[in-house]
PAKE-319501 format. One record per residue (C-alpha): x negated, y negated, z; residue in one letter. Coordinates in pm, whole numbers, padded with zeros to 5 digits, always signed. Each point is the difference from the previous one (the first is absolute). Layout:
// residues N
XYZa;...
END
This chain:
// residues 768
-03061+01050-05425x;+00339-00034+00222x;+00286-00091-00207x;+00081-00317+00093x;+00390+00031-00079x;+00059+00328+00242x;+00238-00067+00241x;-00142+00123+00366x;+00338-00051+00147x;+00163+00347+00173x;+00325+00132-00205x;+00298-00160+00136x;+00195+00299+00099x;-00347+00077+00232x;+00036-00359+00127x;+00375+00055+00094x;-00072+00346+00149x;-00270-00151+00232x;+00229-00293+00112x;+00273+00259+00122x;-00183+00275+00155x;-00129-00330+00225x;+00366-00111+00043x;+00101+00341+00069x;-00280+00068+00258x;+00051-00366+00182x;+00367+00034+00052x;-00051+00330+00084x;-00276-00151+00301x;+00256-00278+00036x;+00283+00224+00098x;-00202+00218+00197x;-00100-00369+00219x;+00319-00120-00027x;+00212+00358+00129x;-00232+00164+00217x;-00279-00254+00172x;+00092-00348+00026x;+00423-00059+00032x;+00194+00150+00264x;+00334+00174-00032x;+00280-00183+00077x;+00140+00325+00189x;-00248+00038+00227x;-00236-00316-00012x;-00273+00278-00066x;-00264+00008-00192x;-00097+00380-00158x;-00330+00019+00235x;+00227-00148+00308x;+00223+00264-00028x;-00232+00295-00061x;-00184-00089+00311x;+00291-00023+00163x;+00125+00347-00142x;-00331+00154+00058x;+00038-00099+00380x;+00349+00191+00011x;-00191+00310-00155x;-00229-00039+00279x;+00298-00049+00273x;-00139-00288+00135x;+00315-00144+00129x;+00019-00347+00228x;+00008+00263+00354x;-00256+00235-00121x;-00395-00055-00011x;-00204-00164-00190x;-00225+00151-00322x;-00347-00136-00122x;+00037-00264-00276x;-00216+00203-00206x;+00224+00268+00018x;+00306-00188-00114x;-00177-00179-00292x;-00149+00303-00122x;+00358+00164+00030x;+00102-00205-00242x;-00264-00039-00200x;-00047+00332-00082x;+00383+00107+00000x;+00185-00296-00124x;-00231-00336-00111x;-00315+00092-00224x;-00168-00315+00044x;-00270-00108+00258x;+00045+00026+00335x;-00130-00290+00146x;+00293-00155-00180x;+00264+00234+00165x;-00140-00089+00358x;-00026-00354-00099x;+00372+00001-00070x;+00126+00212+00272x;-00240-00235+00240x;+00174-00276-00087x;+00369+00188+00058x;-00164+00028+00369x;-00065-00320+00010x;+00253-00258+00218x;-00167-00354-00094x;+00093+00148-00406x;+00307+00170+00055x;+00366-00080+00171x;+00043+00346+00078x;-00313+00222+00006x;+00031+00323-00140x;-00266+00182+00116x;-00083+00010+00363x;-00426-00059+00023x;-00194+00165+00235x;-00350-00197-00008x;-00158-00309-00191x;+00262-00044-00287x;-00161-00383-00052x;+00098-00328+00108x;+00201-00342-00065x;-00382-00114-00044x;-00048+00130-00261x;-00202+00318+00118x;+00009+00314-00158x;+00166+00318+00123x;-00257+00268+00116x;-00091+00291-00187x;+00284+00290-00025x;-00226+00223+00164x;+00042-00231+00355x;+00380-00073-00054x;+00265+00193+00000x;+00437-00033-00024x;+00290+00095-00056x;+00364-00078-00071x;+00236-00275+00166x;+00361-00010+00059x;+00029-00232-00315x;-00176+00239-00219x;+00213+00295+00108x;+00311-00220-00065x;-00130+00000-00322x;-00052+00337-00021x;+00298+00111+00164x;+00241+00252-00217x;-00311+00097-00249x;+00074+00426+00138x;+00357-00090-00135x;+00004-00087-00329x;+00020-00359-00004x;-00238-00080-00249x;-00140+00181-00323x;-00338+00182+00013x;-00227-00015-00296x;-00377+00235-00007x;-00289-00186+00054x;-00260-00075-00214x;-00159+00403-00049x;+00356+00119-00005x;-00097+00223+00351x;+00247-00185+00276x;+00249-00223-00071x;+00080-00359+00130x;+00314-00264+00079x;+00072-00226-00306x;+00120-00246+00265x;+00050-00002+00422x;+00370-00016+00117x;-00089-00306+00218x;+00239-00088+00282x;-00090-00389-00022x;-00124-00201-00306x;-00301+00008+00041x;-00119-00176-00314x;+00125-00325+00175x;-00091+00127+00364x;-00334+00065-00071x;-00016-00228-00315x;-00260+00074-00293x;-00268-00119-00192x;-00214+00098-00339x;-00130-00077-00331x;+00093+00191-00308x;-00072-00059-00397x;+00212-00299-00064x;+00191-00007+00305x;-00021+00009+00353x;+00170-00050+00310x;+00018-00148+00354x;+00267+00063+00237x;-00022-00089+00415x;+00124+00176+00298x;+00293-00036+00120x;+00230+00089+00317x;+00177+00337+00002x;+00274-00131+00187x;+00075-00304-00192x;-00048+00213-00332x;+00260+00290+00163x;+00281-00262+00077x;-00041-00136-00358x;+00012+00386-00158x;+00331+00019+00235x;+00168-00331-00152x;-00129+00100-00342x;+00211+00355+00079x;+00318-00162+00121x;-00049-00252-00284x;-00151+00144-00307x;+00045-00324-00257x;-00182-00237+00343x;-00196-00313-00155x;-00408-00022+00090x;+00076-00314+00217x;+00230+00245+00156x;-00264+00247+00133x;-00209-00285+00162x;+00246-00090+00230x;-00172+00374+00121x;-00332+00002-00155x;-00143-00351+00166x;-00313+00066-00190x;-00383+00159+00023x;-00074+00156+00309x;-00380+00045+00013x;-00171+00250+00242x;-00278-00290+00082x;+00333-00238+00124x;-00106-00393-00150x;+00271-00252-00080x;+00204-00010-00340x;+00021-00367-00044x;+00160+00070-00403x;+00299-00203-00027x;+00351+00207+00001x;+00099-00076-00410x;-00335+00086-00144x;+00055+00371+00203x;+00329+00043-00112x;-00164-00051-00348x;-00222+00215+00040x;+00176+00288+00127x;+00241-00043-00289x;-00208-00002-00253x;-00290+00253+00153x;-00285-00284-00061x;-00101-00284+00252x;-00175-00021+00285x;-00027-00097+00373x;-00264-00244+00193x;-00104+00140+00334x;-00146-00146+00287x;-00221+00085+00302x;+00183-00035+00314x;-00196-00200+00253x;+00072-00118+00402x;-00125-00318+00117x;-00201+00040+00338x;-00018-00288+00235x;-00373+00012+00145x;+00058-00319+00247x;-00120-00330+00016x;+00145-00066-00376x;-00180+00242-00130x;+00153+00297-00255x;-00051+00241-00222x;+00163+00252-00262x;+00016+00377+00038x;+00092+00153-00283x;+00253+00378+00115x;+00092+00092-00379x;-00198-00040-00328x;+00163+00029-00338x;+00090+00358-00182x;-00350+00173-00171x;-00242-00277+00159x;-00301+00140+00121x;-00077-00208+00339x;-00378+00036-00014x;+00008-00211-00370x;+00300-00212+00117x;-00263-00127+00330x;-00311+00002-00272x;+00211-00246-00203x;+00105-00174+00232x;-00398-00058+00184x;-00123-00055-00358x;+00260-00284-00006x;-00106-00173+00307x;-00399+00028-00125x;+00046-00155-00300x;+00222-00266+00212x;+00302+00040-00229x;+00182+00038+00310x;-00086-00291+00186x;+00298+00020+00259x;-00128+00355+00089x;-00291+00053+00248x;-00020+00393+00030x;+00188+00343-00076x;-00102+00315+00186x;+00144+00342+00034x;+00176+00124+00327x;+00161+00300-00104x;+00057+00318+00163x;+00267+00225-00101x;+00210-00298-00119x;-00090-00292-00226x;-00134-00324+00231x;-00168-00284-00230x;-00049-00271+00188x;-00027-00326-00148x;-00189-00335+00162x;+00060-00351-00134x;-00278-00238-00077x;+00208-00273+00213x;+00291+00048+00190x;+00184-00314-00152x;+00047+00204-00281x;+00406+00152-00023x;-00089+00421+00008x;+00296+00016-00271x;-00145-00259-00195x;-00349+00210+00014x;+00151+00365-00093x;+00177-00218-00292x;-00370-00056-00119x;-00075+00366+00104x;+00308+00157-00218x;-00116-00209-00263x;-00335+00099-00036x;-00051+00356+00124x;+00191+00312-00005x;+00207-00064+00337x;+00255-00039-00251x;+00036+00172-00324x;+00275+00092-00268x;+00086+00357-00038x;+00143+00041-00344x;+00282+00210-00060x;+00032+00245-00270x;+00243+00297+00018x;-00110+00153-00300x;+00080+00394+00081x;+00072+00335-00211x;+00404+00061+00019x;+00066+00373-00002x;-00404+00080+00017x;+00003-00104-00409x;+00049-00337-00093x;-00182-00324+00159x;+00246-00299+00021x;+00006-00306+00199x;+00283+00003+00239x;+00159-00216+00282x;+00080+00048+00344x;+00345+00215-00090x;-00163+00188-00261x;-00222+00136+00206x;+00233+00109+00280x;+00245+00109-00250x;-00253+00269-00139x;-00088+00069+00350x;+00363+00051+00105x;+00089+00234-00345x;-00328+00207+00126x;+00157+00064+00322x;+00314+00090-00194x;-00174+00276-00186x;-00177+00136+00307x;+00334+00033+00186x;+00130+00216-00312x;-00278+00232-00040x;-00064+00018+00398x;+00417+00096+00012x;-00026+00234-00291x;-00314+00147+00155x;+00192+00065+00324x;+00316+00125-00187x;-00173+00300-00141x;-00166+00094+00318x;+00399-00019+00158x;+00060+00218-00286x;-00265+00226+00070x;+00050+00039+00375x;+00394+00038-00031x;-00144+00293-00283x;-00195+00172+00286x;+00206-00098+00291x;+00325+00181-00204x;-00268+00306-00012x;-00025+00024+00332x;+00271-00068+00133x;+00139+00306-00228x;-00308+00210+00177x;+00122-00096+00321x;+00394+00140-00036x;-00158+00307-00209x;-00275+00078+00238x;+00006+00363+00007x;-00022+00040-00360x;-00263-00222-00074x;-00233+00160+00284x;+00109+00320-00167x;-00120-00118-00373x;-00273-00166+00162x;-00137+00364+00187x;+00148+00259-00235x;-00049-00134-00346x;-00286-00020-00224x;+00101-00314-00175x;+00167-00249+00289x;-00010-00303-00257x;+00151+00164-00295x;+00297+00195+00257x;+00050-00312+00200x;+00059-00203-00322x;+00210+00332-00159x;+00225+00051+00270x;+00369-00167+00030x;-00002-00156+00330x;+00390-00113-00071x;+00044+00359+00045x;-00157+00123+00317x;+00196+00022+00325x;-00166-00254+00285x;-00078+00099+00353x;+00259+00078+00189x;-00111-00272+00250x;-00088-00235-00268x;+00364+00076-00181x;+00175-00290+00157x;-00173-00199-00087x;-00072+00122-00369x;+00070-00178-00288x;-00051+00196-00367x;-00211-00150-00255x;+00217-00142-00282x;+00057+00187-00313x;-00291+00025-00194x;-00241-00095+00264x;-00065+00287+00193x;-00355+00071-00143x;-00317-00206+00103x;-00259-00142-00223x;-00322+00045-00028x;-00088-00332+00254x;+00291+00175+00256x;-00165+00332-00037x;-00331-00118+00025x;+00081-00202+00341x;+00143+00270+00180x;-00288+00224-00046x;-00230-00272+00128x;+00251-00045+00285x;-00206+00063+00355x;+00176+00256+00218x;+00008-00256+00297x;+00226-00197-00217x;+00259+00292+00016x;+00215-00144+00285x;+00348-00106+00028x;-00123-00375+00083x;-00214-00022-00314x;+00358+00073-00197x;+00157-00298+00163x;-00246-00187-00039x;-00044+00107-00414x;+00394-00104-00023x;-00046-00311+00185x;-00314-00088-00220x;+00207+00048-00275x;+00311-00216+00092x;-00237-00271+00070x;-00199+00046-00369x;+00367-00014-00198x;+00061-00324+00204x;-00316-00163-00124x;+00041+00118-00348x;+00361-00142-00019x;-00183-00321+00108x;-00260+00014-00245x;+00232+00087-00307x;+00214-00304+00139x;-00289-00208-00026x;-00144+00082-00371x;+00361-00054-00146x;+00032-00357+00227x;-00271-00269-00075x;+00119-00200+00267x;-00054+00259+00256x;-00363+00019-00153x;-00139-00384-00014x;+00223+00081+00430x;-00251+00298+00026x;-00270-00240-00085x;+00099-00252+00206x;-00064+00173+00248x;-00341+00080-00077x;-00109-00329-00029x;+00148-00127+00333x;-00179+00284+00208x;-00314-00091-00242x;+00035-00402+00161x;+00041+00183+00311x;-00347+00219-00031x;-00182-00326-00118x;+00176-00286+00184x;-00079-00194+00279x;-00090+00342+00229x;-00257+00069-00275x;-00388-00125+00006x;-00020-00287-00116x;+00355+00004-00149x;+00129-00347+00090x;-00080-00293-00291x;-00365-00093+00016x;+00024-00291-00234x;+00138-00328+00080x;+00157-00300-00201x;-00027-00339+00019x;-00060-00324-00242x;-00292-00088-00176x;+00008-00369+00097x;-00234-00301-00161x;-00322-00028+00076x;-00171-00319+00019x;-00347-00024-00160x;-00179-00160+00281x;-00254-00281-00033x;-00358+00065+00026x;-00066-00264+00224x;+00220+00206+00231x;-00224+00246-00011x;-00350-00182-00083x;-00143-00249+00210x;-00092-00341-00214x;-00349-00086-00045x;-00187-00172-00303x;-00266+00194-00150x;-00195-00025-00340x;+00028+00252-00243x;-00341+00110-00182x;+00008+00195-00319x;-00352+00057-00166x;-00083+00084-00386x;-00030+00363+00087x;+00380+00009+00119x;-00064-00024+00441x;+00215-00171+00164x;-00014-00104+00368x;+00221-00246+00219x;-00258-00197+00231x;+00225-00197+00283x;+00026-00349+00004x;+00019-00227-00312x;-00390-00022-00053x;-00165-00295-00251x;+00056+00184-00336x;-00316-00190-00115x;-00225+00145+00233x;-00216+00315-00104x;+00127+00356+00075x;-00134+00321+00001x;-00002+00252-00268x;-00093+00337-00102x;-00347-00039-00251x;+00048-00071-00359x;+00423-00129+00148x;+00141-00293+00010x;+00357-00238+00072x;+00262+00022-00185x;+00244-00107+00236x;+00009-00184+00314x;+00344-00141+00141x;+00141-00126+00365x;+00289+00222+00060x;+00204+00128+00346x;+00040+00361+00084x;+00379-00003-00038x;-00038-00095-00387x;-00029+00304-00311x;-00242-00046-00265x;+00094+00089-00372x;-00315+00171-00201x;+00027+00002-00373x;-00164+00237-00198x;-00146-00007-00384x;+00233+00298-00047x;+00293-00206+00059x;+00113+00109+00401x;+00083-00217+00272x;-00133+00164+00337x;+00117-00095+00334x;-00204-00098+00255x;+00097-00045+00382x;-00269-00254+00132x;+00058+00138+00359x;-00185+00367-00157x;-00253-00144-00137x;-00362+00176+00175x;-00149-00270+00192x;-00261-00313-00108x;-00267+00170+00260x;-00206+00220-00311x;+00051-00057-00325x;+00344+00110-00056x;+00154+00307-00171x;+00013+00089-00338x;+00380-00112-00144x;+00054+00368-00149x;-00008+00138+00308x;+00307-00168+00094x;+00162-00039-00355x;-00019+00216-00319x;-00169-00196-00202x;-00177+00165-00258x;-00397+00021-00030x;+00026-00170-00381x;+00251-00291+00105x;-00113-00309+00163x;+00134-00275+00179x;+00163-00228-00150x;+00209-00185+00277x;-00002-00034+00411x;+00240-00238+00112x;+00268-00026+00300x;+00320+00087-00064x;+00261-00256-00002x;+00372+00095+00031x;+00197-00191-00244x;-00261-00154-00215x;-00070+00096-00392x;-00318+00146-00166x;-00090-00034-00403x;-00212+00281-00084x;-00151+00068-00346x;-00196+00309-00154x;-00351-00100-00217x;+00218+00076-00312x;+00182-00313+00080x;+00315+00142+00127x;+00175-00074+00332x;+00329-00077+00230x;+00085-00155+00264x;+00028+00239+00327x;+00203-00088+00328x;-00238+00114+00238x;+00206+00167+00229x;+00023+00255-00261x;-00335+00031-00008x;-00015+00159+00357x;-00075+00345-00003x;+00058+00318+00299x;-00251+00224-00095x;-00366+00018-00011x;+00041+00046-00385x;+00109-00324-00074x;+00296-00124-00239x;-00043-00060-00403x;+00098-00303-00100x;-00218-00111-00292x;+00017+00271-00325x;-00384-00009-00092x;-00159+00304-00233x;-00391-00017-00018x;-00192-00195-00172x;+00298-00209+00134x;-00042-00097+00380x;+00142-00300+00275x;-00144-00319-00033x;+00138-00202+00229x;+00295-00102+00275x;+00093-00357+00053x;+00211-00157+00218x;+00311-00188-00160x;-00039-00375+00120x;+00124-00218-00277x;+00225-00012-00343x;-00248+00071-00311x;-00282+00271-00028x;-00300-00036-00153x;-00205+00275-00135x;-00346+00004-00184x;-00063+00265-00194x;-00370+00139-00060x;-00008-00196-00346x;+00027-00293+00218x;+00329-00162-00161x;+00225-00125+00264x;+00377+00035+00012x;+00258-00148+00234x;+00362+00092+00023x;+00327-00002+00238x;-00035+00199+00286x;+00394+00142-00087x;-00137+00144-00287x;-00111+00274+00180x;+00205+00279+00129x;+00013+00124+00407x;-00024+00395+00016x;-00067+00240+00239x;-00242+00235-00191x;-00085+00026-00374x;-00281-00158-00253x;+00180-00326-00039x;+00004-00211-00321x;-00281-00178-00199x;-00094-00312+00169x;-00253-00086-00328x;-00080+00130-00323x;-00377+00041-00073x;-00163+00103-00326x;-00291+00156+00185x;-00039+00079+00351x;+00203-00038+00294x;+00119-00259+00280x;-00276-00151+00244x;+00212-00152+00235x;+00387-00183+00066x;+00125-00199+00234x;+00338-00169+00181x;-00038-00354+00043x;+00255-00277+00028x;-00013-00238-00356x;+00076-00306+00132x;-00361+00032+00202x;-00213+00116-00317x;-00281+00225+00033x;-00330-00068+00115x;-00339+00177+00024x;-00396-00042+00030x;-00169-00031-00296x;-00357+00126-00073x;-00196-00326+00161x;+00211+00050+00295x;+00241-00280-00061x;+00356+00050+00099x;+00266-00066-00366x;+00325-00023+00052x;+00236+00072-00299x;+00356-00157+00024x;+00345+00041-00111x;-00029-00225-00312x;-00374+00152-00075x;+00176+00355+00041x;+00250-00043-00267x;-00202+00102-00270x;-00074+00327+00172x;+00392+00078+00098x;+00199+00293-00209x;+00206+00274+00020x;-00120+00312+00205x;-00213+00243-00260x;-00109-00273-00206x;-00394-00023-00038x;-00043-00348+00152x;-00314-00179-00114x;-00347-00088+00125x;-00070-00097+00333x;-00107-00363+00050x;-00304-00094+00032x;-00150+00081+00359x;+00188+00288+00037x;-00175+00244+00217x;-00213+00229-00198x;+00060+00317+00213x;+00384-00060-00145x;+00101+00010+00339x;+00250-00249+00156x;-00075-00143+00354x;
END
C-alpha cells in the first residue's frame, strides 16, 4: 500500500534550480536574437550576416570594377569562414542586398535572376553570381587602416570587423527590419543626401532639435517611389520619439482614351507589396463585386510597374475610385516605424531621428582617430627608414664596403657611428651630420638598406628620399594638429560627408528622391446606386440555408422550386441596390449585398459559401437593412437590447457579434421596433407587457432580462404601439383583438413574470 500522506512534490531547491537554468538558457537565446540576428547596429545599419557577406566579398576582392563571383561561392565564403548557419539563409539575405525594388541603395551588384517585385524567388546560387557596389565599398572603405576593431570568428582561425567604418548612415539609407525576443524593429530607407545635410547641421550645431533635422530629412525615401500622404506633425512625432508610422500610396496617371472614355495606370506601388497579390486582390475584388465601380485590372509591365485600371462607367470621378481602391487593397498601406537599434553594438534602445545620426556621426569620429593614428605610425615608420637611407646615401662607400667585406652587415651597419664618418667629397656640400646620439641605425634602418635594390642607388632616388620626407613631416604636423583640435576633426569629417553627397547625389543611379508627398484628402464613400444599376428582384432563402435573387418582384404565394426534402423560409421583394442583414443562432449579424447574390436561374447557393456561418448555427433572421431604423433582439434565455442597425453592418465575410449567447443558449429572434411597449411570451405561456424605454440601446453585448421565468425560456416578444392593443388568431381561426384597457392587467416592469395569456392565445406561443 502507497502511503497516502507522501508528498510527490520535487524539493524546492530542485524546483528553483530548474526555473533558472531555463532563465539562464532563454536570456542567453534572447541575447544571442537580440545582438547578433535580428537588430541592426546603429553604426553601420548592419546586421552580423550583412556584414560578413559583405566582408567575405572584400576577402574575395570583388570590388564594384572587378568581375563577378558565383553566389555559391560567396555564401559558402561566409558560411564556412564567418556565419555557421545555413546557407540558403546567407544567399537569401545577400539576394535581397542585390535587390533594387527592397533596397535604396543596393549593396551587392547581381549578375542573374536575384527575384522580382512579384514576388518571385531569386535563382539558385549556382546560376547567379555578384559582387560589390560603390555603396558597399563606401562602407568598407578604411577597414586596411584601422578604423574599426577586429574580433576572431567563431573557430578562433581568422578574425572579423566588430563594425564597418561606413561613409553614409546607412541604417537610415538602407533602413532595417527584424524580430527579436521581446523586441523588434522597423526602420525605412531614406535619402543619402537629405540624411548628409542633416549630419552637417547636426556638426555645426551639436544641441539641434529633431524638428530641426527635418527641415533636411523630408522623410522615407523608398526604392519602389509611392506617395507619403502622412501628415507633417504625426512625422515629426515620430521621428522624435523613434515610433510612428507613415501611409503610402501608389502613384497613378490618368490616360485619356477618347470619346470620354479613361482609365488608371498605376507607375509606382507601395514599399514591400508584391504586384502579382496586389492584382490577385484586386480581381478577387471585382468577382465577388465588392468593387462595383471597377470593371477590370490587368498587368502591363515590363521592366517598370504599369497597372492599368478600367472603370465600370466613366461617370465615375477616377479619384473618387482609387479613394475606394486605397481603402480596400494594398495600393495604400502604413509602414510603421520603429527605430529600435543596438547603440555601440551592445545595448537595444529605441531612438529618434537625432539619436540615430548622433551615434552615426560619433562612429565617424572614432574612425577618423584610429584611421589618423593608423597613418601616424606609418609617417613614423617611413621617416625611421627614410632617415636610414638617406644616411646610406651620404655614407655610400662605407656601407657598400660593410655590405661586401663584412660577415655581419646588420650587426656593423647598426654598430658603426655614422656621426663620425667623413661624407663624399662630392656629397660634402651638401652634408649634414647626424645629431648627437643619432648616428647609429636601428634594426628597421639596417634592415631597409640591405633590402635596398642597387637600381635605387642614384643621385635622383636621394632627392627624391629628402623630398618624400619633407612632404611626410608636413602631413604629420597636420595630423598631430588635428588629434589635439576637435574642431579641425568634426572639419575633417565634414568633408567626408560632402564628397559622400557628392558620390551618391543626383549624378548617382537612382540618387535623386524617389518618393513623393502630397495630402491624404477625404474620400467620399460612394453610393451603390452609383455603381449598381436598380432593379427589383425577390430574394429566396430555403430551410437548408440557399439563397438566390430571381429578378422581378414575383407573387410570393406562388410555388417555387426547391432542393428534395427543402423548403421556404424566406421570400421578400427587394432591389439590387439594397443589403440584407442575416442573423445567426450564435448571435452575428452578416452582411449581405443583394446585388452578389448567385442568380434565381438554379436553385441558389448555399449562404456559407458567401458568409461564415457555422455548420451548427441556423438562421434566425433575413431581413433588408434599413439605415436609421431600430431592432429589439432577445436570446431564448430571455435576455435582449435594443440594436441600431447600422451597427449591425458588418465588412467581412465573418460577420460582427452583437448578441453574447453561450450554448445551450442561442438567438431567438430580431424584431423590428414599431411602437412604445413590448410584449413577450415566455414558453410557460404568461404574458408580460412593459415600456419600450425600459430597455437599453447597445451596440453589442447580452442585454438585460426582458422576463423572469421559473422554468424555461422566452417564446417570443414583440414592439407594438399600446394605444392599438394586440391582436391575433385564435385556434378556430377567429381574429381577438386585446386592447389597452384589457392589457392592463398584463402591464409591469421589465423582468417581472407577467401572467397567463388570455384565452385564445396562440398555442404555438408565437405572436403574429
Amino acid at each position: 500500500m502507497t502511503d497516502e500522506t507522501e508528498d510527490d512534490t520535487p524539493p524546492a531547491e530542485l524546483s528553483e534550480s530548474l526555473s533558472r537554468a531555463i532563465g539562464e538558457r532563454y536570456l542567453t537565446y534572447a541575447l544571442s536574437t537580440i545582438m547578433h540576428r535580428a537588430l541592426p547596429d546603429a553604426r553601420d545599419g548592419l546586421k552580423p550576416v550583412h556584414r560578413r557577406i559583405l566582408f567575405a566579398m572584400r576577402e574575395l576582392r570583388l570590388g564594384s570594377n572587378g568581375g563577378f563571383r558565383k553566389s555559391a561561392k560567396i555564401s559558402g565564403d561566409v558560411m564556412g569562414n564567418y556565419h555557421p548557419h545555413g546557407d540558403a539563409a546567407i544567399y537569401d539575405a545577400m539576394a535581397r542586398l542585390a535587390q533594387d525594388f527592397a533596397v535604396r541603395y543596393p549593396l551587392v551588384d547581381g549578375q542573374g535572376n536575384f527575384g522580382n517585385i512579384d514576388g518571385d524567388n531569386p535563382a539558385a546560387s549556382r546560376y547567379t553570381e555578384a559582387r560589390m557596389t560603390v555603396a558597399a565599398e563606401a562602407l568598407l572603405a578604411g577597414l586596411d587602416e584601422d578604423a574599426v576593431d577586429y574580433r576572431p570568428n567563431y573557430d578562433g582561425t581568422l578574425s572579423e570587423p566588430v563594425v564597418l567604418p561606413a561613409a553614409f548612415p546607412n541604417l537610415l539609407a538602407n533602413g532595417s527590419s527584424g524580430i527579436a525576443v521581446g523586441m523588434a524593429t522597423n526602420i525605412p530607407p531614406h535619402n543619402i543626401v537629405e540624411l548628409v545635410d542633416a549630419c552637417l547641421h547636426l556638426i555645426k550645431t551639436p544641441d539641434a532639435r529633431d524638428e530641426t533635422l527635418l527641415n533636411y530629412v523630408k522623410g522615407p525615401d523608398f526604392p519602389t517611389g509611392g506617395v507619403i500622404v502622412e501628415s507633417p506633425e504625426s512625422m515629426a512625432e515620430a521621428y522624435r520619439t523613434g515610433r510612428g508610422g507613415f501611409r503610402l500610396r501608389a502613384s497613378y496617371e490618368v490616360e485619356d482614351l477618347g470619346r470620354g472614355q479613361w482609365q488608371v495606370v498605376v507607375t509606382e506601388i507601395p514599399y514591400q507589396v508584391q504586384k502579382s497579390k496586389l492584382i490577385e486582390r484586386i480581381a478577387d475584388l471585382i468577382q465577388s463585386k465588392k468593387l462595383p465601380i471597377l470593371a477590370d485590372v490587368r498587368d502591363e509591365s515590363a521592366d517598370d510597374v504599369r497597372m492599368v485600371l478600367e472603370p465600370r462607367t466613366r461617370s465615375v470621378d477616377p479619384e473618387v475610385m482609387m479613394g475606394m481602391l486605397f481603402k480596400q487593397t494594398d495600393l495604400e498601406v502604413r509602414f510603421a516605424l520603429n527605430m529600435n537599434v543596438l547603440i555601440d553594438g551592445r545595448t537595444p534602445k529605441v531612438c529618434s531621428l537625432k539619436e540615430v545620426l548622433r551615434a552615426f556621426l560619433d562612429h565617424r569620429q572614432e574612425v577618423l582617430l584610429r584611421r589618423k593614428r593608423h597613418r601616424l605610425a606609418k609617417i613614423d615608420h617611413r621617416l625611421e627608414v627614410l632617415e636610414g637611407f638617406i644616411i646610406a646615401f651620404l655614407n655610400l662607400d662605407r656601407v657598400i664596403e660593410i655590405i661586401r667585406y663584412d660577415e655581419g652587415p646588420k650587426p656593423a651597419l647598426m654598430r658603426q657611428d655614422w656621426a663620425n664618418v667623413p661624407p663624399r667629397a662630392e656629397d660634402e656640400a651638401a652634408y649634414v651630420s647626424p645629431p648627437a646620439g643619432e648616428g647609429e641605425l636601428s634594426d628597421v634602418q639596417a634592415e631597409a638598406i640591405l633590402n635596398m635594390r642597387l637600381r635605387a642607388l642614384r643621385r635622383l632616388e636621394e632627392l627624391e628620399l629628402k623630398r618624400e620626407r619633407d612632404e611626410l613631416m608636413r602631413e604629420r604636423a597636420e595630423i598631430e594638429d588635428l588629434l589635439a583640435d576637435e574642431g579641425v576633426q568634426w572639419n575633417a569629417i565634414s568633408g567626408e560627408l560632402r564628397e559622400t553627397k557628392r558620390q551618391f547625389g543626383k549624378d548617382y543611379e537612382r540618387g535623386a528622391r524617389l518618393t513623393r508627398f502630397a495630402e491624404a484628402g477625404t474620400v467620399e464613400d460612394v453610393p451603390l446606386e452609383a455603381m449598381i444599376d436598380r432593379e427589383p428582384v425577390t430574394v429566396v432563402c430555403s430551410q437548408m440555408g440557399w439563397i438566390r435573387a430571381m429578378k422581378g418582384h414575383i407573387d410570393l404565394g406562388q410555388e417555387l422550386k426547391f432542393k428534395d426534402g427543402d423548403g421556404p423560409l424566406y421570400a421578400f421583394h427587394a432591389e439590387t441596390t439594397d443589403r440584407l442583414l442575416l442573423v445567426g443562432s450564435n448571435g452575428r449579424f452578416y452582411t449581405l449585398p443583394v446585388a452578389n447574390l448567385p442568380g434565381g436561374r438554379g436553385m441558389g447557393e448555399p449562404v456559407r459559401l458567401t458568409v461564415d456561418l457555422p455548420n451548427d448555427a441556423q438562421i434566425v433572421a433575413l431581413r433588408i437593412h434599413r439605415p436609421g431604423e431600430r431592432l429589439l433582439v432577445a436570446s431564448s434565455a430571455g435576455d435582449g437590447f435594443l440594436l441600431p442597425e447600422d451597427e449591425a453592418l458588418a465588412q467581412t465575410r465573418g460577420g460582427k457579434q452583437v448578441l453574447n449567447v453561450k450554448a445551450p443558449v442561442r438567438t431567438l429572434l430580431v424584431r423590428p421596433v414599431d411602437g412604445d411597449h413590448v410584449a413577450t411570451v415566455g414558453e410557460n405561456r404568461k404574458l408580460l407587457v412593459f415600456a419600450l424605454d425600459e430597455l437599453p440601446e447597445m451596440g453589442r453585448g447580452k442585454g438585460v432580462r426582458l422576463q423572469r421565468f421559473k422554468d424555461g425560456g422566452l417564446s417570443d416578444a414583440i414592439v407594438f404601439t399600446l394605444a392599438d392593443g394586440l391582436s391575433w388568431q385564435d385556434p378556430a381561426g377567429r381574429t381577438r383583438h386585446v386592447g389597452r384597457s384589457e392589457l392592463s392587467e398584463w402591464i409591469g416592469k421589465r423582468a417581472s413574470a407577467g401572467r397567463m395569456a388570455p384565452r385564445g392565445f396562440p398555442r404555438d406561443n408565437r405572436f403574429p
